[in-house]
BADRENBA-184945 format. One line per 5 residues: number of its first residue (from 1); their letters; for each residue x, y, z of C-alpha. Coordinates in Angstrom, 3 decimals, m for minus. Layout:
BEGIN
NUM	a	X/Y/Z  ...;
This chain:
BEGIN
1	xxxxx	m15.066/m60.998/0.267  m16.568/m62.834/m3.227  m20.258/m61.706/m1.522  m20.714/m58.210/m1.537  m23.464/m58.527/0.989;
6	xxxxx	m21.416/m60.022/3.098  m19.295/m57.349/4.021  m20.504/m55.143/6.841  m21.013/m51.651/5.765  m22.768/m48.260/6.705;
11	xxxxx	m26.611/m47.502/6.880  m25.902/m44.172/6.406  m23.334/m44.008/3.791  m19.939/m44.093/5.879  m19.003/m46.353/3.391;
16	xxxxx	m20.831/m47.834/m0.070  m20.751/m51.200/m0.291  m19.241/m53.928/m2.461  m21.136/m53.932/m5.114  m21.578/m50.060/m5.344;
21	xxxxx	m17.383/m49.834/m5.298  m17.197/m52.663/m8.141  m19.653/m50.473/m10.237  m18.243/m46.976/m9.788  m14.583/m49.152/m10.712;
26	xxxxx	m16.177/m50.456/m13.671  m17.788/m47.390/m14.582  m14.298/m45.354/m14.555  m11.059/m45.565/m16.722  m8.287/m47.421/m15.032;
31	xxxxx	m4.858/m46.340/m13.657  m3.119/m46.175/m17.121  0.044/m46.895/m15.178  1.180/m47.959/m11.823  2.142/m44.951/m9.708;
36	xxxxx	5.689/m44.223/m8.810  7.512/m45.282/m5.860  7.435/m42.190/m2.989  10.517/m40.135/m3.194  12.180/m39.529/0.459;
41	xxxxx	14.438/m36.605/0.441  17.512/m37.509/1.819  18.887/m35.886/5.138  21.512/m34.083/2.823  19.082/m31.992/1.007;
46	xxxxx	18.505/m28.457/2.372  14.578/m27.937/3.295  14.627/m25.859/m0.297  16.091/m28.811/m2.230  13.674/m31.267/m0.446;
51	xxxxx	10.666/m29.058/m1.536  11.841/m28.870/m5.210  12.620/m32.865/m5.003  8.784/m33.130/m3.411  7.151/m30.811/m6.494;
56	xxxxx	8.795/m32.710/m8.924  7.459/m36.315/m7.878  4.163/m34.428/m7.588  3.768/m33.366/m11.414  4.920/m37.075/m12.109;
61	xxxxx	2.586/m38.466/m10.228  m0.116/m36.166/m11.403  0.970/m36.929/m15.141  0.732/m40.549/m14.908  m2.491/m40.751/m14.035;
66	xxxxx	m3.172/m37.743/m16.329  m1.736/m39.098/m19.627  m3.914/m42.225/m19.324  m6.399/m40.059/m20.905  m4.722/m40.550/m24.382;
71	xxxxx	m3.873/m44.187/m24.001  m5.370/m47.414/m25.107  m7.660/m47.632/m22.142  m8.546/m43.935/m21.871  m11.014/m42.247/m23.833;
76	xxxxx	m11.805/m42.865/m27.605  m12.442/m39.494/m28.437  m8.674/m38.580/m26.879  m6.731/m38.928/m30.141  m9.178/m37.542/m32.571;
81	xxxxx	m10.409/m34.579/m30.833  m6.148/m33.361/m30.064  m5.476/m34.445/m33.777  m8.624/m32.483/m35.145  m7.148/m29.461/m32.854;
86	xxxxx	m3.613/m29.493/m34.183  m5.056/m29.458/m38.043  m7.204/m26.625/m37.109  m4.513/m24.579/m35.626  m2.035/m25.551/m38.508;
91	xxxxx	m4.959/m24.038/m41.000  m5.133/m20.870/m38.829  m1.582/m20.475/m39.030  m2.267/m20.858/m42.859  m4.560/m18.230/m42.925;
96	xxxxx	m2.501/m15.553/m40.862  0.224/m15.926/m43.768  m2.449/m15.450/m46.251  m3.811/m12.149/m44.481  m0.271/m10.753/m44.086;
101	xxxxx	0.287/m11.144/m48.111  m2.943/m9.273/m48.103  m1.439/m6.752/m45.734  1.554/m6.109/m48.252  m0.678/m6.199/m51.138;
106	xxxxx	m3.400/m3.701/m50.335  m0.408/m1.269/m49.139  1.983/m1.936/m52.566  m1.727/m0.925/m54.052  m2.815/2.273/m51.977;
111	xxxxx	1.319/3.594/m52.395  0.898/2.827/m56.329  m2.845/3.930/m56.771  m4.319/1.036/m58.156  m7.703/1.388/m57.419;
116	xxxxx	m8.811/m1.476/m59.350  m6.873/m3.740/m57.224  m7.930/m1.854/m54.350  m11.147/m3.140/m54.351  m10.127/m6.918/m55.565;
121	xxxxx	m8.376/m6.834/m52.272  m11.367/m5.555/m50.493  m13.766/m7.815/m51.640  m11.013/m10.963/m50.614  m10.637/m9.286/m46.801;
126	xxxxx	m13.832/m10.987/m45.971  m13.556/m14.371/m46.845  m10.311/m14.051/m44.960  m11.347/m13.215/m42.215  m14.810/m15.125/m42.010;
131	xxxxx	m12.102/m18.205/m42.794  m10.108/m16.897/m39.510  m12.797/m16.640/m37.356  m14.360/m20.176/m38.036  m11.142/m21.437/m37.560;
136	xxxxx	m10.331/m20.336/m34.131  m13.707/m20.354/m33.383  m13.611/m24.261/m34.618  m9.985/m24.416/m32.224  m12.242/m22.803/m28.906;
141	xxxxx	m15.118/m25.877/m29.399  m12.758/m28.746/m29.885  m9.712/m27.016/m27.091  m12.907/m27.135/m24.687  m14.227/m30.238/m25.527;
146	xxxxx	m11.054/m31.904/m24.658  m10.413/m30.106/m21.729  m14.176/m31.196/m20.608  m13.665/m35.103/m21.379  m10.163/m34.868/m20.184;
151	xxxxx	m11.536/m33.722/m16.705  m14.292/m35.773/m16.720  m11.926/m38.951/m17.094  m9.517/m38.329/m14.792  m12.413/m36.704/m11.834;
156	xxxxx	m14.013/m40.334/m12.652  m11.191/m42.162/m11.891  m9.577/m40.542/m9.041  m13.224/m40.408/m7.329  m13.460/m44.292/m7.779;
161	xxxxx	m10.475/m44.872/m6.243  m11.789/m42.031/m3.408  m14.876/m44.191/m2.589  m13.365/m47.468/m3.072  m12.816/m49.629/0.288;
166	xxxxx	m13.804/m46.707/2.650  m10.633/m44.922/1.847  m12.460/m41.393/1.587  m13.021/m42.618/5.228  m9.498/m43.745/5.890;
171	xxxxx	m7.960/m40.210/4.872  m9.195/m38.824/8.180  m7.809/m41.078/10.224  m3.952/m40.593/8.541  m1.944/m37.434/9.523;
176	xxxxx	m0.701/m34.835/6.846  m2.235/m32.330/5.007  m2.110/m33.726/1.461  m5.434/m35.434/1.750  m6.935/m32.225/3.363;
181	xxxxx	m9.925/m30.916/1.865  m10.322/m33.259/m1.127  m13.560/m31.747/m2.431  m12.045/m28.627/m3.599  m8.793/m30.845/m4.902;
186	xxxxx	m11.716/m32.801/m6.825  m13.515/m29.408/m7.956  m11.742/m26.544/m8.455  m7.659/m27.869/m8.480  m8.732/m30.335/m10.715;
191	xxxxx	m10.624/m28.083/m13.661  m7.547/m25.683/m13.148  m5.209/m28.560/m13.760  m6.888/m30.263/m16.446  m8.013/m26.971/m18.324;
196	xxxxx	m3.965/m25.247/m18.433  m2.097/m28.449/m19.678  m4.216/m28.132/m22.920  m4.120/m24.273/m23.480  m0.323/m24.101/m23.241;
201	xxxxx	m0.190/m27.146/m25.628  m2.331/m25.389/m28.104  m0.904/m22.006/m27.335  2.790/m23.220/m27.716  2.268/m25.315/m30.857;
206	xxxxx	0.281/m21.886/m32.264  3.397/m19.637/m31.643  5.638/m22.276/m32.612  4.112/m22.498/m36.195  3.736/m19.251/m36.212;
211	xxxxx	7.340/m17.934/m35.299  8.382/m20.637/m38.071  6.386/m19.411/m40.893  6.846/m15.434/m40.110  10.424/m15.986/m39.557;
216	xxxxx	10.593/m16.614/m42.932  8.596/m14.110/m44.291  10.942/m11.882/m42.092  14.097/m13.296/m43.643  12.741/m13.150/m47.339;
221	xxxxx	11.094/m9.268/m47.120  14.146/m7.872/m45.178  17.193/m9.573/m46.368  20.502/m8.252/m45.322  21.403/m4.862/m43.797;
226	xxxxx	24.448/m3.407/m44.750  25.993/m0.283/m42.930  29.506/0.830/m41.876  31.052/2.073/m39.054  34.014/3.584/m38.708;
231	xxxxx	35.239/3.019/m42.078  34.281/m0.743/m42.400  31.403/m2.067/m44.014  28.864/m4.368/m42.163  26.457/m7.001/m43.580;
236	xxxxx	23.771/m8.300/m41.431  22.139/m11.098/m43.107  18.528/m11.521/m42.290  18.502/m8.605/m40.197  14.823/m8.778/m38.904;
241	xxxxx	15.012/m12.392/m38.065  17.728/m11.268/m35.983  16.418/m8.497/m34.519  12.919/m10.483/m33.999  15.101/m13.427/m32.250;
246	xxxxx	17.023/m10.682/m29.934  14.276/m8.832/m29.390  12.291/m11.730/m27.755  15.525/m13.260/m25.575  15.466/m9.869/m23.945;
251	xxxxx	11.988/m9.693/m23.664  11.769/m13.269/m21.846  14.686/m13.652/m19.978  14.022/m10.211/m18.699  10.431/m11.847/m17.408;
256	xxxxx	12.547/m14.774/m16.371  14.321/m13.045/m14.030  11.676/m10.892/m12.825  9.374/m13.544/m11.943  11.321/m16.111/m10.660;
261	xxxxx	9.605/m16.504/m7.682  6.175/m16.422/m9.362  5.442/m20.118/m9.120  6.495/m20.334/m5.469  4.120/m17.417/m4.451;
266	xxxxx	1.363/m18.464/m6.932  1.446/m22.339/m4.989  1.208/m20.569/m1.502  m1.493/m18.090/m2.152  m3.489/m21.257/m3.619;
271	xxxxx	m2.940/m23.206/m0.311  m3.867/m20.369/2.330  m7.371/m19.848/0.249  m8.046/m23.326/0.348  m7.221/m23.178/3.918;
276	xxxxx	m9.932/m20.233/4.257  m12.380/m22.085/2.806  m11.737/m24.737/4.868  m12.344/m22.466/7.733  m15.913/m21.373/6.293;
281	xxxxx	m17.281/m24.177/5.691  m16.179/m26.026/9.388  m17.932/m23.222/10.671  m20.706/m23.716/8.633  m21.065/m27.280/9.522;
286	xxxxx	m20.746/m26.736/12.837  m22.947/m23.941/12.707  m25.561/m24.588/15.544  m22.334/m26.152/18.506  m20.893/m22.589/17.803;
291	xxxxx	m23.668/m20.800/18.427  m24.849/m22.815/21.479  m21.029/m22.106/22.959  m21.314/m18.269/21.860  m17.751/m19.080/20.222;
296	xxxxx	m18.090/m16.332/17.119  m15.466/m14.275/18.341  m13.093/m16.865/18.349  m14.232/m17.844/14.753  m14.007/m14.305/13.884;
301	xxxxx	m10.526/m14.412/15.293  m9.622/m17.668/13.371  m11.141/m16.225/10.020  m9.470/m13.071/10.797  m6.035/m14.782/11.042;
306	xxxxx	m6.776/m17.647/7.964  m7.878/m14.105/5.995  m4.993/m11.693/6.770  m2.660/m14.811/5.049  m4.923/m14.542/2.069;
311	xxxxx	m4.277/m10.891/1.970  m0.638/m11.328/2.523  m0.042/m13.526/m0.722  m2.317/m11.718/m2.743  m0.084/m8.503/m1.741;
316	xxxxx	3.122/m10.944/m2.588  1.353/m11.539/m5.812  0.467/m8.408/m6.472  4.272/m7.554/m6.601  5.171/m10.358/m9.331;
321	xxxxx	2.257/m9.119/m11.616  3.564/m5.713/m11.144  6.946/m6.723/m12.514  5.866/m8.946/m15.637  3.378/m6.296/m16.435;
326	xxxxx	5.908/m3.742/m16.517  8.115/m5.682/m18.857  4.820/m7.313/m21.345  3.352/m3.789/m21.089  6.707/m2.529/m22.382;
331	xxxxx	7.047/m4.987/m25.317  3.661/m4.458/m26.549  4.487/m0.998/m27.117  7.548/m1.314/m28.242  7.214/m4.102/m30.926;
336	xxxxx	5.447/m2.483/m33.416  7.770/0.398/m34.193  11.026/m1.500/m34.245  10.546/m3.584/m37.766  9.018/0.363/m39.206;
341	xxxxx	12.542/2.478/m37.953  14.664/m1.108/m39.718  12.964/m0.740/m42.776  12.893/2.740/m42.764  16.152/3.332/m44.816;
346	xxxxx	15.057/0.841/m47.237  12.390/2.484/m48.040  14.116/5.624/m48.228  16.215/4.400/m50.369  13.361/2.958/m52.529;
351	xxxxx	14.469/m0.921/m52.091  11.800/m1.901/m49.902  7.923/m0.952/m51.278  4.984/0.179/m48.512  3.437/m3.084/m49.092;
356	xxxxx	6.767/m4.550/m47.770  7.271/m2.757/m45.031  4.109/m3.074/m43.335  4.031/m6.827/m43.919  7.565/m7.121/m42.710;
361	xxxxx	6.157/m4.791/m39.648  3.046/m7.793/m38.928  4.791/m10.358/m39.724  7.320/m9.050/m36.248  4.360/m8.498/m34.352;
366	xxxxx	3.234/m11.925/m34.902  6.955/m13.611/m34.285  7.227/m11.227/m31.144  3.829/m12.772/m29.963  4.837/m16.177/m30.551;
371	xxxxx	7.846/m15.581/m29.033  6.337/m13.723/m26.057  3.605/m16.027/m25.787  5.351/m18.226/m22.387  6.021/m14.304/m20.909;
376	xxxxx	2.352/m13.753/m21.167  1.268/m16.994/m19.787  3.502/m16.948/m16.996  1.182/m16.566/m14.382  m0.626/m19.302/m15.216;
381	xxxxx	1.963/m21.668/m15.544  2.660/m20.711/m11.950  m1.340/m21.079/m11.093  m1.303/m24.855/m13.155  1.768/m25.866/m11.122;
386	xxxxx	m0.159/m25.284/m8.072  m3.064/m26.672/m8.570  m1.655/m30.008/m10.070  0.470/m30.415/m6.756  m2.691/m30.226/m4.809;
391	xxxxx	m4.769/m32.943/m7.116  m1.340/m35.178/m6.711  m1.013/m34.987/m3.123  m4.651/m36.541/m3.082  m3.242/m38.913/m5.648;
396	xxxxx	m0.021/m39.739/m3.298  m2.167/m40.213/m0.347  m4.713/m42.547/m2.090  m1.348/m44.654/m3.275  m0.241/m45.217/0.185;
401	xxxxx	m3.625/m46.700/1.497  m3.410/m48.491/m1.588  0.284/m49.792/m0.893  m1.405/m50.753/2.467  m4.012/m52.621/1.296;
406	xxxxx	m1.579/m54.598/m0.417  1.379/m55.287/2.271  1.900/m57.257/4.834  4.235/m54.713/6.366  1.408/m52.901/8.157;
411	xxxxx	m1.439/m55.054/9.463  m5.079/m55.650/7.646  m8.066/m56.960/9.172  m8.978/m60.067/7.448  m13.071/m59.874/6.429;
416	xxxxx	m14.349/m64.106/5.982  m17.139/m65.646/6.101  m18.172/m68.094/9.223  m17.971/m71.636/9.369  m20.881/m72.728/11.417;
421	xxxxx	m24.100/m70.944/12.462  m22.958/m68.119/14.003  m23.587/m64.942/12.836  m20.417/m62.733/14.048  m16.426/m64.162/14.927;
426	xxxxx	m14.066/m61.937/15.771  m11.405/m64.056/15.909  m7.984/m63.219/17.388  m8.756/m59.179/16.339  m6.505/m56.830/17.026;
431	xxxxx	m7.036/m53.276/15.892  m4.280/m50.813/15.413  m3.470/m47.519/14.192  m2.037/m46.230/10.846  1.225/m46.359/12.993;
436	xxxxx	1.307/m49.732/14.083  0.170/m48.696/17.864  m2.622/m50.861/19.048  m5.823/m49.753/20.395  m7.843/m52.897/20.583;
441	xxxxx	m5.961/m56.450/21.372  m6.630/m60.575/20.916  m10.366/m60.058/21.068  m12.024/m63.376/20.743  m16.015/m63.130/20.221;
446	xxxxx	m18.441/m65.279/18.339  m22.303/m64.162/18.411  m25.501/m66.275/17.930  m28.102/m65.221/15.607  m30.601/m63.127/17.176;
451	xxxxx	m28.460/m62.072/20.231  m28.144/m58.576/21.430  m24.557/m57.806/22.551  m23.740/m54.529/24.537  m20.198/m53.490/24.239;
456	xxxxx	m19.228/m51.361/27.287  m15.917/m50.061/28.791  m14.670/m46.263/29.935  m14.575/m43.615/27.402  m11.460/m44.283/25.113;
461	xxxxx	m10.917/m47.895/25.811  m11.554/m48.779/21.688  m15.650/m49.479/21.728  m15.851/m47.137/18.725  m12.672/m47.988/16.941;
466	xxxxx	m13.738/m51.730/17.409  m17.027/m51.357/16.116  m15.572/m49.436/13.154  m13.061/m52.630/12.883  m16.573/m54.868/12.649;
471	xxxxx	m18.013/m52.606/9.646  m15.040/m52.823/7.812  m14.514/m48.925/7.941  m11.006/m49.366/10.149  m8.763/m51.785/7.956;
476	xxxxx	m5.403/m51.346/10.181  m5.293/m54.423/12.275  m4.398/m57.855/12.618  m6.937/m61.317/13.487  m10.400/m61.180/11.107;
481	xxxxx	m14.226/m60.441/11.111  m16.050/m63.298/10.173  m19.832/m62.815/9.167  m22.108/m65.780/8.173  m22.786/m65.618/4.188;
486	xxxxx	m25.198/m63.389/2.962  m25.742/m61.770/5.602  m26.271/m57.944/5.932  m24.847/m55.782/8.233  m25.964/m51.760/8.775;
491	xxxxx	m24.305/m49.518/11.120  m26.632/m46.561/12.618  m23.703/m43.869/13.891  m24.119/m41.279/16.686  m24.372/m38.428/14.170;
496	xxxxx	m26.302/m39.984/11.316  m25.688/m39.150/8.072  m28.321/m36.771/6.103  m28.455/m36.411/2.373  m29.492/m33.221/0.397;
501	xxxxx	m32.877/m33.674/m1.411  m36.314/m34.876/m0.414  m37.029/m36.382/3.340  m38.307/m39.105/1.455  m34.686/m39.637/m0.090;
506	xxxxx	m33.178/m39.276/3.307  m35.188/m42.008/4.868  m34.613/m44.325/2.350  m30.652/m43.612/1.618  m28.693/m45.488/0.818;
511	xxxxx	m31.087/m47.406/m1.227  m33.075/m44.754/m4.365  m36.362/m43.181/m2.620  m38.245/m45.073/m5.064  m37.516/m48.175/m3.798;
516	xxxxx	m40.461/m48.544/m1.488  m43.523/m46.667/m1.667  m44.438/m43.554/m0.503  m47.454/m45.829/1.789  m43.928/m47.653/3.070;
521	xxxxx	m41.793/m45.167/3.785  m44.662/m42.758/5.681  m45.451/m46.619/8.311  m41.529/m46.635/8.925  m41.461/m42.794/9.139;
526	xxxxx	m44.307/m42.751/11.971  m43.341/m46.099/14.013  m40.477/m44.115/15.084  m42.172/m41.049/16.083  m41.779/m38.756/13.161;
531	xxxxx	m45.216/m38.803/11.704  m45.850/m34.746/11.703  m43.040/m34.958/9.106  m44.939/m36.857/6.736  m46.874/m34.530/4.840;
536	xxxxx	m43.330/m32.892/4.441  m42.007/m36.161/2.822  m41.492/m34.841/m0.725  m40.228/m31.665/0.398  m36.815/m30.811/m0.605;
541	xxxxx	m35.408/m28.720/1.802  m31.854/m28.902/3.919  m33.117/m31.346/6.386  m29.570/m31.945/7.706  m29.570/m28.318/9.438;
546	xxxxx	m33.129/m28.338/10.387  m33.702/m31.952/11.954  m32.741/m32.306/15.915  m30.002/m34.349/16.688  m32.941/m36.506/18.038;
551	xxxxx	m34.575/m36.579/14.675  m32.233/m37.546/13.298  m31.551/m40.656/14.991  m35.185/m41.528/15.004  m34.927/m41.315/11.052;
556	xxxxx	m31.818/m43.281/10.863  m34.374/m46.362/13.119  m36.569/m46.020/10.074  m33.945/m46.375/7.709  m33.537/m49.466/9.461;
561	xxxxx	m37.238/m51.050/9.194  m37.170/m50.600/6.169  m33.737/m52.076/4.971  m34.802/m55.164/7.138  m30.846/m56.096/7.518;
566	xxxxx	m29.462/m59.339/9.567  m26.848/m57.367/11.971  m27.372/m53.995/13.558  m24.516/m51.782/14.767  m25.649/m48.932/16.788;
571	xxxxx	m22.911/m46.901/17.610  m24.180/m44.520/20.466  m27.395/m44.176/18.055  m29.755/m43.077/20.827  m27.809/m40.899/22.365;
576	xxxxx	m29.370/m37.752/21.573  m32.839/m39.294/22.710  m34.159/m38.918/26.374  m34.546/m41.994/28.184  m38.534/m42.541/27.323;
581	xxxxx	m37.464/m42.154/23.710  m34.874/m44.621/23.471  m36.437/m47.130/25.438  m39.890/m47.123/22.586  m36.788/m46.966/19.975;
586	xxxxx	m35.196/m50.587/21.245  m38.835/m52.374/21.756  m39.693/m50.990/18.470  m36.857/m52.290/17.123  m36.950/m55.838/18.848;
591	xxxxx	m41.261/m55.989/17.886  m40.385/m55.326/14.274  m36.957/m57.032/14.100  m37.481/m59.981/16.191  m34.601/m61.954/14.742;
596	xxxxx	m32.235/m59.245/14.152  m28.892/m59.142/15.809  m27.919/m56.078/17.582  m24.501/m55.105/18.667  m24.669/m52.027/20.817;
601	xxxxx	m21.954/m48.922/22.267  m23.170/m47.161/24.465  m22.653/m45.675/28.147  m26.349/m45.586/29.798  m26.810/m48.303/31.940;
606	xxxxx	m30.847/m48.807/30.949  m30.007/m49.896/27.110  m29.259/m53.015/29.456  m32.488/m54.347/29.381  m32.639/m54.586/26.272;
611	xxxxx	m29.526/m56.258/25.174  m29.066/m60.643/26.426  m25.108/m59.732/26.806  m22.477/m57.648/27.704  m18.912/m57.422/26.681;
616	xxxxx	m16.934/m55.390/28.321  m13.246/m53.661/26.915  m10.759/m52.140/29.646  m8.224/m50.012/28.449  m4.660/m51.279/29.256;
621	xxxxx	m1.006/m50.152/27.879  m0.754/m51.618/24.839  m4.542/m51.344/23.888  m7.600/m52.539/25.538  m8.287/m55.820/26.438;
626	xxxxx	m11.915/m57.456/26.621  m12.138/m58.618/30.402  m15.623/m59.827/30.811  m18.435/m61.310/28.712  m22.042/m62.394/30.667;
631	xxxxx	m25.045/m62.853/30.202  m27.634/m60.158/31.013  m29.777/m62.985/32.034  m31.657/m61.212/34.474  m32.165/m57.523/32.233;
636	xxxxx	m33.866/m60.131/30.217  m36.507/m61.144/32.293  m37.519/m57.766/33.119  m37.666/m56.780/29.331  m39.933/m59.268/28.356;
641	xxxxx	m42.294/m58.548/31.727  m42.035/m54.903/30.139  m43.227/m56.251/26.698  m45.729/m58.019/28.035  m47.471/m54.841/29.969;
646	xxxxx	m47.036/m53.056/27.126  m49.234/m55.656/25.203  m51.384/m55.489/27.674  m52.012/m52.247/27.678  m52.533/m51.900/23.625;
């Protein structure tokens, strides 16, 4: 809808509203491109080729969104900081060279006894290395400053499109498991996958130069090797180069072979801890129905089960970084003698100097670490791979409510604005599933201003889902919800939602604390029975795990006096309230909301006398079906005699 207001969302922040999406869209960097179309594995693939066909439309997906960082609506300071970082690791590079002339020098000078030039090259070493040290010290500040904006952007716009419509809603009402858990996917999986792409692009440029420049010191120190065998003479031209090149092919395809199945592991240990965490914190948040139940030993049972798979793949793991380490380990060791026994004989011989041999010696180690530089990052090419699957799946599963939104393949409830006076149509609404399969059918309903509407019916005929249809949190559906303009709608839910900070903050949310007074805030607080709380209003504390369930609610019917809105949607709001306690909730409610309309679930029969009508929903196959709407005519009269004794009494 054009009015924001008009659009029925949550009190307790089920779902922001209009305005608060538009703003947190504004606020972030837009899709640079639209995402790809879903790949379907055909029925010909093996469940192995299906999974490889499945990873690689994840890393595309991830990288469009990802590489929208660097274009001409991502972030300014993109271009600049990754061109900054390439000139700083070109200089480095630069440097290196100039510290392995040093290396040859100082030797050619100790072997020859200069002393004079001894301590030239001594007093040099320092600006050297002062030079190398600012320089990857310079690469560390502007590698992590990318990484950080880099995040930032893409967290920014992947949460906007989270929040946006309800969809962080939506997600639990779709099956699959790439949607599961979508803080740590937000958190964690997306700092892991945000923070690798940049040090392998700075680490393979690095070795890259640096192979390139040391490969031709190699080339120019050691020229060609000449030897025979077996009568015939042999001339190897650029012998270290070629022993560097052969040296590192053995090295990596060795580590190739050896951890070929380091990826695949790597991605399944990453999924089973995220599933353990999972585990902790449902029990966590469910802390207090566990306890009642005396379930622990079947949580410890669960936990036991979710931990021995974490302890499996670690083990697997374990097994790959034994391998690669036995082959790195190896070529660490190894690397720094071979270039000394192929210069040897040149030496000998007296055609190679000290200074020569020991540059030609670092100049290897530094082509073997370029070279070696994807067998020692390995493992976290494996750990990257993983974690960007994870943030794409989140990506994938935001594109298909997206490609929902959009098509008129699957159904969307229509949100207007009424014609007349009327303050609620539902006209020809029909709510379904994600599926297709309806739950709710052809309900026609149109409600006054000021009338109180019960919606009854057995448990599972749709009450909930319908009233979730009404607040715009279910889209699937077909028919629309029609609210007169401007109006404002607030839904108070069974388990009411409970913010971290201040009680002062949770009784206002989702509008700032600030925006009534503290005087304000303690009336509303005490009309609805919480008033021993209010010296406790600026208290921060985790009020979510030490309010009642009743307490809760009762703060959730001061969230509403003070919000003042036009529609109320109390979904099963007073249920954790005796019957004394609900009834002073509703004639509080009515005194200071006179003309408020209220549109009620619930299952006691007393919240009838304080409601003018009653619709009633009867599940049938094929979805429920509304099969009676009266008047409570009668529950009327006797709530107004009630009101008046209880006037009479004050």
């Amino acid at each position: 809808m054009a009015d924001a207001k008009a659009h029925p969302k949550s009190v307790d922040g089920t779902a922001p509203d209009d305005a608060k999406t538009s703003r947190a869209q504004k606020a972030s960097p837009p899709e640079a491109e639209p995402p790809p179309d879903i790949v379907e594995p055909g029925p010909e693939l093996t469940p192995e080729e299906a999974a490889k066909v499945r990873k690689r439309y994840l890393l595309t997906r991830f990288w469009i969104s990802a590489r929208g960082y660097w274009s001409r609506r991502g972030d300014g300071f993109a271009w600049p900081c990754t061109i900054g970082l390439l000139a700083l690791i070109g200089l480095n590079v630069c440097v290196q060279y100039g510290i392995n002339l040093w290396n040859r020098w100082i030797f050619d000078a100790i072997e020859q006894r200069e002393a004079h030039t001894v301590y030239i090259l001594s007093a040099v070493f320092l600006p050297l290395v002062l030079a190398s040290v600012a320089l990857v010290t310079g690469q560390v500040y502007v590698r992590m400053m990318i990484q950080r904006r880099w995040r930032s952007w893409l967290t920014n716009a992947l949460i906007a499109r989270w929040l946006a419509n309800g969809r962080y809603y939506q997600l639990n009402l779709i099956g699959g498991d790439d949607h599961k858990n979508p803080e740590a996917r937000l958190s964690e999986d997306m700092r892991i996958a945000t923070e690798s792409p940049v040090d392998f692009l700075a680490g393979v440029i690095s070795a890259f130069l640096s192979a390139s420049t040391f490969i031709v010191v190699l080339w120019t120190i050691g020229g060609a090797l000449t030897f025979q065998i077996a009568g015939s003479t042999i001339t190897i031209p650029g012998f270290l180069v070629v022993t560097a090149v052969l040296y590192a092919v053995i090295t990596s395809t060795s580590m190739t072979i050896i951890g070929r199945h380091f990826v695949e592991v790597s991605e399944v240990k990453n999924q089973v801890e995220a599933e353990f965490r999972y585990t902790l914190t449902h029990i966590r948040e469910n802390g207090e129905s566990i306890a009642l139940l005396g379930g622990e030993e079947e949580e410890r049972s669960d936990l036991q089960r979710t931990f021995g798979n974490v302890l499996k793949q670690w083990a697997l793991l374990a097994h790959q970084y034994m391998r690669t380490t036995l082959i790195s380990q190896g070529s660490m060791l190894i690397a720094p003698v071979v270039p000394v026994l192929l210069c040897a004989p040149k030496f000998l011989e007296g055609s190679m100097t000290l200074g020569e041999v020991m540059q030609a010696a670092s100049a290897f180690a530094i082509v073997q670490t370029a070279f070696g530089w994807l067998v020692d990052n390995y493992p976290r090419l494996a750990d990257w791979n993983a974690f960007a699957h994870r943030v794409a799946s989140l990506m994938v599963s935001l594109d298909g409510l997206e490609r929902a939104e959009k098509s008129d393949s699957l159904g969307r409830i229509k949100h207007g604005e009424t014609d007349g006076d009327a303050m609620l149509c539902l006209n020809d609404l029909s709510v379904t599933l994600n599926d297709g399969k309806s739950v709710v059918k052809e309900t026609e309903v149109k409600i006054e201003p000021g009338e109180r509407v019960l919606v009854a019916g057995e448990s599972g005929s749709g009450k909930s889902t319908l009233i979730r249809a009404i607040s715009g949190l279910w889209p699937w559906g077909h028919g629309s919800v029609d609210l007169r303009p401007d109006s404002r709608l607030f839904m108070l839910p069974q388990r009411p939602y409970i913010p971290a900070g201040t009680l002062r903050r949770a009784v206002a949310y989702p509008r700032a604390a600030d925006d009534w007074s503290l005087d304000e805030i303690k009336a509303a607080v005490d009309k609805v029975g919480l008033g021993y709380l209010n010296e406790k209003i600026e208290e921060e504390a985790p009020w979510d795990q030490t309010l009642s369930g009743g307490e809760k609610q009762r703060l959730a019917f001061a969230r509403l006096l003070l919000h003042d809105p036009d529609i109320i949607v109390l979904d099963e709001a007073t249920s954790a309230l005796d019957e004394k306690s609900q009834d002073k909730m509703m004639e509080m409610v009515i005194q200071e909301l006179p003309k408020v309309t209220i549109i009620s679930v619930a299952h006691r029969a007393e919240l009838e006398a304080f409601h003018s009508r009653k619709i009633t929903l009867e599940r049938h196959e094929g979805g429920a079906k509304l099969v009676s709407d009266i008047d409570l005519v009668h529950h009327k009269k006797k709530h107004n005699l009630l009101l008046r004794l209880l006037d009479d009494r004050r």
